[in-house]
Every structure is written in C-alpha cells, then in structure tokens.
C-alpha positions, 0 to 999 in steps of 0.5 A: 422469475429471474435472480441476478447474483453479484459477486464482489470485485477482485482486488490485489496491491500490486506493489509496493509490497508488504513490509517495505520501508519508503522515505517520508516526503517523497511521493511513493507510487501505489498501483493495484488491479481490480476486476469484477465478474460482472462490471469487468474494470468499471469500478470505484477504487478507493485508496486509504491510509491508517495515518492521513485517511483517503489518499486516491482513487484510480489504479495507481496514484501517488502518496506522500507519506508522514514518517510511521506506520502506514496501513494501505488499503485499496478497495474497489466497489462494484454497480451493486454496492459490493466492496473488496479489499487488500492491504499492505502494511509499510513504513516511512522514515524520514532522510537519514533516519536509521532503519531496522533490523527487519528494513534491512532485511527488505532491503537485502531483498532489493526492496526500497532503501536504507541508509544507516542501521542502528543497534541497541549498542549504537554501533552502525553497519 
C-alpha cells in the first residue's frame, strides 16, 4: 500500500510591505510567490480585501483601494485541496489627506508617499 502525503503551499507577499500607506484611487501593484512541493507553481491564487472581498488571482494584479484599513490576503490552494496564506495589513488615504505619525515613519523608510502630517495641536510638519 502506498500513501501520498501533501503538504501545504508556501506563500510570501512580496510587496507592497506590511504597515505601508498608499493613495485611494490609484491602482496599487501586489505581487506574491508561491510554491508547493508537490504541484511546484500550479496553483490557484487567490487575492482578498477585508474592505472589497476578492480582488484578483495570479501573482501580482493590481488593486484600487477605498480610503481605510485594508487587510490583504493572498492565498495559494494546491491539487489536494490544501490552502496557505500570508497577509499584509495597509492603508489607503485619499489625495492630500493627512497622514499619521506611524505613515511617516514608513516613509522615512523610503516607503510610499505622505503629503502633509497632521498633529492633535493642528500644526503641520
């Protein structure tokens, strides 16, 4: 008798990162690998959005997100049925619309965009 044991994909977001601010409106790329031991890259991928449900399949597809807070999934099933997933969590502002305190550190990073931050006293940086 011979037993066949699957093991669940690998799947990693590759970018953008976790934590990173983006502008509602304009379509942000995604992009993600995933593997499995058994079916290699034949898989189904499947992108999600806590706000707007599913978004995309594929490797990287593009998505326009509604200002707030976003949590991205990307989830790879493989020829047995077995799932894997990763998340980032991000937000989308509108043009012009102050950041926070946490965008700019992002930013200082390189990461992303901010055009004004805003502080509970009013003033601006």
């Amino acid at each position: 008798m011979t037993f066949f044991v699957s093991t669940p994909p690998t799947v990693t977001i590759t970018s953008p990162g976790d934590g990173v601010t983006v502008t509602s409106g304009v379509p942000t790329s995604f992009s993600g690998t995933a593997t499995d031991a058994e079916d290699g890259t034949a898989l189904a991928l499947l992108w999600t959005d806590s706000a707007s449900g599913e978004q995309g399949s594929g490797s990287s597809p593009l998505m326009n997100l509604v200002p707030g807070k976003h949590v991205i999934t990307f989830t790879a099933t493989d020829s047995a049925g077995q799932t894997r997933s990763d998340t980032v969590t991000m937000f989308a502002t509108t043009a012009g619309t102050p950041g926070t305190f946490a965008d700019l550190l992002v930013n200082r990073a390189g990461i992303g965009t901010v055009v004004d931050v805003a502080f509970g006293d009013g003033g601006d940086v």
